[in-house]
C-alpha positions as CSV (number, residue, x, y, z in Angstrom):
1,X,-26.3,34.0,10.8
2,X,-26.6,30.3,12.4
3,X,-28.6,27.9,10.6
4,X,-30.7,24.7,11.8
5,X,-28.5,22.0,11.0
6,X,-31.7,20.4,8.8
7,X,-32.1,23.6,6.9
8,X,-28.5,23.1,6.4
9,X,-28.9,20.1,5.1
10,X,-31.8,20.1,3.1
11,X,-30.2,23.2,1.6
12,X,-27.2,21.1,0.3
13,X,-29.3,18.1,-1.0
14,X,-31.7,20.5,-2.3
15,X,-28.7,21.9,-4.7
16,X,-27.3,18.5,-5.1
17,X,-30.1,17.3,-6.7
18,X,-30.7,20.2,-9.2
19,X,-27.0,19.7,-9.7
20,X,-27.3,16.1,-10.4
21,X,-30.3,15.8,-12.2
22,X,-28.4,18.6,-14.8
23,X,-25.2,16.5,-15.1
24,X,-27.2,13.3,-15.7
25,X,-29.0,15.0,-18.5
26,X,-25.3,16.0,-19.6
27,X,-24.3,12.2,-19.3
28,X,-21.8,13.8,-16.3
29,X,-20.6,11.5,-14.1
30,X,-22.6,12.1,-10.2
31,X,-19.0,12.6,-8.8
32,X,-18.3,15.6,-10.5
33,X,-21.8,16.9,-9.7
34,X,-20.9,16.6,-5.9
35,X,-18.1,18.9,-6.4
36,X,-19.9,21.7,-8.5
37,X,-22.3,21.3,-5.9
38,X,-19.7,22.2,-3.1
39,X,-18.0,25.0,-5.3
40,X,-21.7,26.7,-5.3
41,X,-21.6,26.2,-1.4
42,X,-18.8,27.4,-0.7
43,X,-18.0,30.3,1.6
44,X,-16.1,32.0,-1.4
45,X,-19.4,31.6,-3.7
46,X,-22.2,32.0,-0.8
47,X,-22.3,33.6,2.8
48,X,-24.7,31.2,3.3
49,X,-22.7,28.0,4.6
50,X,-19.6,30.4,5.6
51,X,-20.0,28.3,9.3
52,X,-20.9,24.4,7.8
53,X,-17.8,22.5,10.0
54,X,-20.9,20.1,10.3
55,X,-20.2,19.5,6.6
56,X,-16.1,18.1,7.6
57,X,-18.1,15.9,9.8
58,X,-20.3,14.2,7.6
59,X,-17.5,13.9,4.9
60,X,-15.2,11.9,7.7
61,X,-18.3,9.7,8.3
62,X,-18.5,9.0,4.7
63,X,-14.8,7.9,4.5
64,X,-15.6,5.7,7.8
65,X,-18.2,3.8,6.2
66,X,-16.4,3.5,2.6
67,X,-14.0,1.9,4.5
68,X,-16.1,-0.4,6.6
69,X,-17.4,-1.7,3.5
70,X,-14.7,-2.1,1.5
71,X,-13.4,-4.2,4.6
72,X,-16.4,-6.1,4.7
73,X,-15.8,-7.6,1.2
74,X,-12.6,-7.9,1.6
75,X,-11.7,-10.0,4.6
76,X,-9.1,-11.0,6.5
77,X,-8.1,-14.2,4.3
78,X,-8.2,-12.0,1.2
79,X,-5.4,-9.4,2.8
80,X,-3.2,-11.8,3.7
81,X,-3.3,-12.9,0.2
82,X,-2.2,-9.4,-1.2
83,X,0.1,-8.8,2.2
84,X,3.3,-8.2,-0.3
85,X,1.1,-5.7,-2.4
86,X,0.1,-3.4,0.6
87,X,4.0,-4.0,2.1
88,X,6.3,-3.7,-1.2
89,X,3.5,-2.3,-3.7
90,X,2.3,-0.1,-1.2
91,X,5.6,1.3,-0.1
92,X,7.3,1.1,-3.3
93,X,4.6,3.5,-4.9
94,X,5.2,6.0,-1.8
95,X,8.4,6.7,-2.3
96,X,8.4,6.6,-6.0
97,X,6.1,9.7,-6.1
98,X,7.9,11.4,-2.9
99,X,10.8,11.1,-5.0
100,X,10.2,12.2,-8.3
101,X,7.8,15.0,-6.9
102,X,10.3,16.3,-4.9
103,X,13.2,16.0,-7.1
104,X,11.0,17.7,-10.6
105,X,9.2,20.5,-7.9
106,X,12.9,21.5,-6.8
107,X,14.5,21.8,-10.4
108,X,11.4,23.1,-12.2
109,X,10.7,25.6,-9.3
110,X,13.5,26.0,-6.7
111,X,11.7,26.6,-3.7
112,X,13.6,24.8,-0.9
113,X,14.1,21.5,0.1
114,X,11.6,21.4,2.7
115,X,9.0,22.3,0.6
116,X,9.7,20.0,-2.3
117,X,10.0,17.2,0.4
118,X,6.0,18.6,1.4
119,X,5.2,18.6,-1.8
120,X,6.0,15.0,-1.9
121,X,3.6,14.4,0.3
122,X,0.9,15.7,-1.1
123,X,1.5,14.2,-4.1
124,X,2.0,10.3,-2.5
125,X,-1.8,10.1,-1.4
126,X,-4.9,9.1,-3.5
127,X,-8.5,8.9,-3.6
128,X,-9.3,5.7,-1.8
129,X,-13.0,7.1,-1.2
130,X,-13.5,7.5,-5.3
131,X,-11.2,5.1,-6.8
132,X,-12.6,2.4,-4.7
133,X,-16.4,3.2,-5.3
134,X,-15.8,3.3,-9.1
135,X,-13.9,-0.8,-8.7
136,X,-17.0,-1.4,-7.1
137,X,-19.0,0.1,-9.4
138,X,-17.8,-2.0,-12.3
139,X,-17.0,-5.1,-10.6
140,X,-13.0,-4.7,-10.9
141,X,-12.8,-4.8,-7.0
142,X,-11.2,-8.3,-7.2
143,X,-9.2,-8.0,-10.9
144,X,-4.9,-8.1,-10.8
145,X,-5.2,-4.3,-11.1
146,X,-7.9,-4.0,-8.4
147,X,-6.2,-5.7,-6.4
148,X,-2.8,-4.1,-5.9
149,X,-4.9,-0.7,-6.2
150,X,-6.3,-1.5,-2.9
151,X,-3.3,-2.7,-1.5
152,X,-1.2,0.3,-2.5
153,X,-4.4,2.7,-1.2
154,X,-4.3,0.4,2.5
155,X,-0.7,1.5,2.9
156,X,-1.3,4.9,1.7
157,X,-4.1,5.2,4.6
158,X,-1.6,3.8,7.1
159,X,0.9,6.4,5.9
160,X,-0.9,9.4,6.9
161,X,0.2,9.2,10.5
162,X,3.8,9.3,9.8
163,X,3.6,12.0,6.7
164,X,1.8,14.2,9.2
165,X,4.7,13.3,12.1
166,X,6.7,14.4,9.4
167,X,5.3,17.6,8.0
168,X,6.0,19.7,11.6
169,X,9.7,18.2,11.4
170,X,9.9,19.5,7.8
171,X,9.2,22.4,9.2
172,X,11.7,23.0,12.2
173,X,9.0,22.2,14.5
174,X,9.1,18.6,15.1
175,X,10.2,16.7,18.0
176,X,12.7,13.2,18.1
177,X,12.3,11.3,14.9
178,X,13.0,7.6,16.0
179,X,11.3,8.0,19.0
180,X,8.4,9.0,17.3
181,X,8.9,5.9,14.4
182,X,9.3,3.9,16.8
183,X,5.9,4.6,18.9
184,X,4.1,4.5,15.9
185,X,5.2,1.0,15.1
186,X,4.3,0.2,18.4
187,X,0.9,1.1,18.2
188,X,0.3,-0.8,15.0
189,X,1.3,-4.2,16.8
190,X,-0.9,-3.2,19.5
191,X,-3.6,-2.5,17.5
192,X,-3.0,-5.6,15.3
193,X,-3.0,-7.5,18.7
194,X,-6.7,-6.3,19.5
195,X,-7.4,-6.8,16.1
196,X,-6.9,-10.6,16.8
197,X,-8.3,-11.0,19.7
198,X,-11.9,-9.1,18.7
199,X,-11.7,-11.2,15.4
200,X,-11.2,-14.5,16.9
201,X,-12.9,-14.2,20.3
202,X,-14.8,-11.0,20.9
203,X,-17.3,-10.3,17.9
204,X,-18.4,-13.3,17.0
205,X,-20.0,-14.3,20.3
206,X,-20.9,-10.4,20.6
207,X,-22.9,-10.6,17.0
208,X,-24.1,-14.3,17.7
209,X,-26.2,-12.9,21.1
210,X,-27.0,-10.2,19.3
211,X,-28.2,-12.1,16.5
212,X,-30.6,-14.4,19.2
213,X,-33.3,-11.1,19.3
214,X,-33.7,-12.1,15.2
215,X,-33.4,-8.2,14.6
216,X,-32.5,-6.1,11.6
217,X,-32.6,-2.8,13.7
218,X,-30.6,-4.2,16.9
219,X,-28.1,-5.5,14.7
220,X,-27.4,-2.4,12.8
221,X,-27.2,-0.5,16.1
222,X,-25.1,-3.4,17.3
223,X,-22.6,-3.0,14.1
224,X,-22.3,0.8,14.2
225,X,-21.2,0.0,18.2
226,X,-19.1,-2.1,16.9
227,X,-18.0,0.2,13.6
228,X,-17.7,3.7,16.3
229,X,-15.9,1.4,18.9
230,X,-13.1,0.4,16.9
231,X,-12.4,3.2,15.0
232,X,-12.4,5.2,18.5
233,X,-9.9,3.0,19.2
234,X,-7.5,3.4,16.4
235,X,-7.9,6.9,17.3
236,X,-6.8,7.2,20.6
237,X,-3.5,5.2,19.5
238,X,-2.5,8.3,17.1
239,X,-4.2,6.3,14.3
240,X,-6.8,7.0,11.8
241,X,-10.6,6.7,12.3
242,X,-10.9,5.5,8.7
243,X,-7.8,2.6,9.4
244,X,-10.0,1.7,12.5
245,X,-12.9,1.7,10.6
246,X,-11.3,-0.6,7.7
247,X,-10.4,-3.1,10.4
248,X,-13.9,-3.3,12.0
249,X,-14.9,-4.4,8.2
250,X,-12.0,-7.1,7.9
251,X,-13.3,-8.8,11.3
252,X,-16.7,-8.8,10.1
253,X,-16.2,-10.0,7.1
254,X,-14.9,-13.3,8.8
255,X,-18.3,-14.1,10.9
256,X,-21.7,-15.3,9.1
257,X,-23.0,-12.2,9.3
258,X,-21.4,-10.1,6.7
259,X,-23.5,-9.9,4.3
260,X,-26.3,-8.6,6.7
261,X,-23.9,-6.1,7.4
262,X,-23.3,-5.1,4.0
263,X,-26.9,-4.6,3.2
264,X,-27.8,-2.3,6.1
265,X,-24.9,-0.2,5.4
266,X,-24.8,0.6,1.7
267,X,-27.3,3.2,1.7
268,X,-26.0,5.0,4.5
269,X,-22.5,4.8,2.6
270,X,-24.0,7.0,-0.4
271,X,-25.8,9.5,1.5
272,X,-22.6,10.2,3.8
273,X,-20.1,9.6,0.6
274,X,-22.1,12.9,-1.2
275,X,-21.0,15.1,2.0
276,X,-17.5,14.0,1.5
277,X,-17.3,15.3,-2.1
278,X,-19.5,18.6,-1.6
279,X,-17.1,19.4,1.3
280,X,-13.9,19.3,-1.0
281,X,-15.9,21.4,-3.2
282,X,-16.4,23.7,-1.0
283,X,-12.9,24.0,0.3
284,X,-12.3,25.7,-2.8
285,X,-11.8,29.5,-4.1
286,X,-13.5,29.8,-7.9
287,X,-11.9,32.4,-9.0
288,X,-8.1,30.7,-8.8
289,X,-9.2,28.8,-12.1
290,X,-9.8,33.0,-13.8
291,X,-6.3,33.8,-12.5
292,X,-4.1,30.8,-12.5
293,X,-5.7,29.0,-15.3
294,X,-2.0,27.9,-17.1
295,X,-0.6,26.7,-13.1
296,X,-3.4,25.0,-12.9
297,X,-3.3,22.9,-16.5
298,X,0.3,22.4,-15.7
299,X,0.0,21.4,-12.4
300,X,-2.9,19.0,-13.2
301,X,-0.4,17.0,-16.0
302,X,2.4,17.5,-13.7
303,X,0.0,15.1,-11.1
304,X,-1.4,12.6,-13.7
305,X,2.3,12.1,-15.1
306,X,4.1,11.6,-12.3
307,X,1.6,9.8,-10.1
308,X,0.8,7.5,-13.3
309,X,4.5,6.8,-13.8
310,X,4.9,6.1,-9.9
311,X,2.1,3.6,-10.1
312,X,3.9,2.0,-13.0
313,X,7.2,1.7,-11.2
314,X,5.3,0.1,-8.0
315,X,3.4,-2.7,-9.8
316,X,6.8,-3.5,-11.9
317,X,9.0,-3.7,-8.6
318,X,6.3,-7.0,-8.1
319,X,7.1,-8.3,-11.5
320,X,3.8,-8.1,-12.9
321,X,2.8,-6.9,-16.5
322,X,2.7,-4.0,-18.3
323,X,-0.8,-4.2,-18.5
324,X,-1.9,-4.3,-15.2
325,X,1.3,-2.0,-14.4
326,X,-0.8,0.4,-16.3
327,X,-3.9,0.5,-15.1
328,X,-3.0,0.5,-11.7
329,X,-0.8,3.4,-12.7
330,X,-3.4,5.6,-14.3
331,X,-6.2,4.5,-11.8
332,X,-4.4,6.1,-8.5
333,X,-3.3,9.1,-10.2
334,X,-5.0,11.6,-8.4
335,X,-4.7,13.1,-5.1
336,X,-6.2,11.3,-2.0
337,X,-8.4,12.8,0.6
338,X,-6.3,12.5,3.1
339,X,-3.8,15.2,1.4
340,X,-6.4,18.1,2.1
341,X,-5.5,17.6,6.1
342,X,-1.5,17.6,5.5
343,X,-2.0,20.8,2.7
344,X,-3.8,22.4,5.8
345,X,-1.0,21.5,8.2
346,X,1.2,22.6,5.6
347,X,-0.4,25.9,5.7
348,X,-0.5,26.1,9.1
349,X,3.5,25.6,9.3
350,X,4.1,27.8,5.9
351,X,5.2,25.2,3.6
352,X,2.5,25.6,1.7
353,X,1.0,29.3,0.7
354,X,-2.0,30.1,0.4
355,X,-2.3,30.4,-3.4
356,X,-0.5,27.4,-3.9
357,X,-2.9,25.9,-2.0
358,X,-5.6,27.2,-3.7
359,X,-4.4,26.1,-7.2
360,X,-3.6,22.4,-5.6
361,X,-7.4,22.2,-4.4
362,X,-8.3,23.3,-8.0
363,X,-5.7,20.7,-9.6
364,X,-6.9,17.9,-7.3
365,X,-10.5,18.3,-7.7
366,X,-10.1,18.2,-11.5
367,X,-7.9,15.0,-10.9
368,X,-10.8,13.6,-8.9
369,X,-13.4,14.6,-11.8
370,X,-11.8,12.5,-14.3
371,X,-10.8,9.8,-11.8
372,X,-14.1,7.7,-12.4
373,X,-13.6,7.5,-16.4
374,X,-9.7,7.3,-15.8
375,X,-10.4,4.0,-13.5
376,X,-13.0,2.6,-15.4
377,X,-11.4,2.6,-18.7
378,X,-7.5,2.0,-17.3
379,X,-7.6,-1.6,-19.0
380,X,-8.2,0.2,-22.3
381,X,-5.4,2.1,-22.4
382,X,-3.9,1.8,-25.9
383,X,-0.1,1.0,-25.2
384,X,2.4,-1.1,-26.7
385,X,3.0,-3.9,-24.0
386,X,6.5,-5.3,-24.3
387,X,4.9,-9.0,-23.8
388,X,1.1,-8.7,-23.8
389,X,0.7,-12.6,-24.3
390,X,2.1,-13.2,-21.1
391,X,-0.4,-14.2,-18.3
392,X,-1.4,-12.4,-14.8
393,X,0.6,-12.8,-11.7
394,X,-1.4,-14.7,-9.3
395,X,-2.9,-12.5,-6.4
């Protein structure tokens, strides 16, 4: 049966809300009341939303505008301070948890190569969309740790192209692998070209006659054009809509009109950020967690362990301390969004089956419900430091 697309979604904020008002009672973080809201939505639970693709949509727009944001207080000046991070950090984490995962999935397991490789994959990614609300949340946005979080998140987003170049080559399918490499770099220093030339030239005379009508509502329409436009962009390159998105931020951010921007956005951001959520809830099978329960408590340690350690091993390669080694560590050990579309195209190329997949969507959401407490308590974390008197890195 087809459904209005407003029954559909006053159906899903209508259950959210019961949901929510329930956890708050239960001092449950809003996160994890997304999720349970999505579990009871899903096609395995109800018929009901068996057709909600909208639901995919609204979730993309909700990383779009996380993004957009996160740009918009970041700036261009303030990347090119953490440029190392997001080149050496960044990197340096990837193939840290490709590696281990790969190498601990194939002796602990022995499936085959290719699939320990995948695995890798999967693992490498992590929740930009809630690990970067919860820094905002409690101010740590601009902290050592928050910091090279964010950088190592950047490069993860920029990774997703190539991972998913990769994951058909994995599987026999694939096509010419430097040729491919190569037009992917290629259409980074194209789009970083653009990138300079809107940032210097384009939008600020673009926002400064825009701004002449004195305008709240022509400006937000003016800055979603802008938003839409550019992540289009990065999208017909090969890129992602959420990179594009991030960039349209980072040019903002460097006119007088940022803050503007900011505050016309943020509510939009929270509305959009709760589809995103629900939707990975509702990607998921309930009863996997009645017949898998011991996979899927191994599986979620295996993650936390090896991500964490990963982390750690990233932020050390920079030289900085122990205690920001950890927290960073800890705070991006979860799986990303972005690792629900390679899992997919892992099913779709069978290096992935389809319990397997089930029990990573149960291990990953459970990742993501303890993500916000991880993150906002990571400084806390009551190690021994080898030299804890020793001061921060400069960023």
């Amino acid at each position: 049966m087809q459904h209005h697309i407003l029954i559909n979604i006053c159906a899903i904020f209508g259950v959210a809300t019961a949901v929510i008002i329930i956890c708050k009672f239960l001092k449950v973080r809003y996160i994890i009341g997304y999720l349970i809201t999505g579990v009871l939505l899903s096609p395995n639970t109800s018929h009901y939303f068996a057709d909600m693709e909208e639901v995919e949509v609204y979730a993309e727009i909700g990383i779009i505008l996380l993004l957009f944001t996160v740009g918009l207080e970041f700036s261009f000046s303030n990347l090119k301070r953490i440029k190392n991070y997001v080149l050496i950090g960044g990197a340096s984490q990837v193939f840290f948890t490709i590696i281990l995962t790969s190498i601990l999935i194939w002796v602990l397991m022995r499936p085959s190569v290719e699939e320990s490789i995948f695995w890798g994959f999967l693992y490498a990614l992590s929740s930009t969309a809630i690990v970067v609300k919860v820094l905002q949340d409690n101010n740590k946005i601009n902290t050592p740790h928050g910091k090279f979080i964010l950088a190592i998140l950047l490069f993860q987003d920029i990774m997703i192209v190539p991972l998913m170049l990769f994951t058909p080559i994995l599987a026999g399918a694939g096509g010419n692998v430097g040729e491919e490499l190569l037009w992917l770099s290629g259409k980074l220093i194209l789009m970083g070209g653009i990138s300079y030339v809107l940032a210097q030239f384009v939008i600020p005379f673009f926002l400064k006659t825009v701004m002449k009508i004195q305008s709240q509502e022509v400006f937000l329409i003016a800055t979603v054009f802008i938003v839409t436009g550019i992540a289009l962009l990065t999208e017909e390159l090969g890129l992602s809509l959420a990179l594009g998105a991030f960039i349209a931020g980072l040019i903002i951010a460097e006119t007088d009109y940022n803050r503007m921007a900011i505050s016309c956005f943020l509510p939009f951001r929270y509305v959009f950020m709760s589809f995103f959520f629900i939707s990975m809830g509702m990607l998921l099978d309930y009863q996997i967690f009645l017949t898998d329960t011991l996979w899927i408590v191994f599986w979620f340690f295996f993650a936390l362990l090896v991500k964490a350690i990963a982390g750690i091993l990233a932020v050390k390669v920079m030289k900085l301390e122990w205690k920001t080694a950890i927290a960073v560590g800890f705070s991006i050990a979860q799986i990303g969004e972005f690792s629900f579309v390679l899992a997919q195209s892992g099913l779709e190329y069978e290096l992935i089956s389809q319990n397997n997949y089930q029990i990573f969507l149960a291990v990953s959401i459970l990742l993501m419900s303890f993500t916000p407490f991880i993150v906002s308590n990571a400084e806390k974390i009551p190690l021994l430091l080898p030299n804890p008197l020793k001061p921060e890195a400069d960023v």
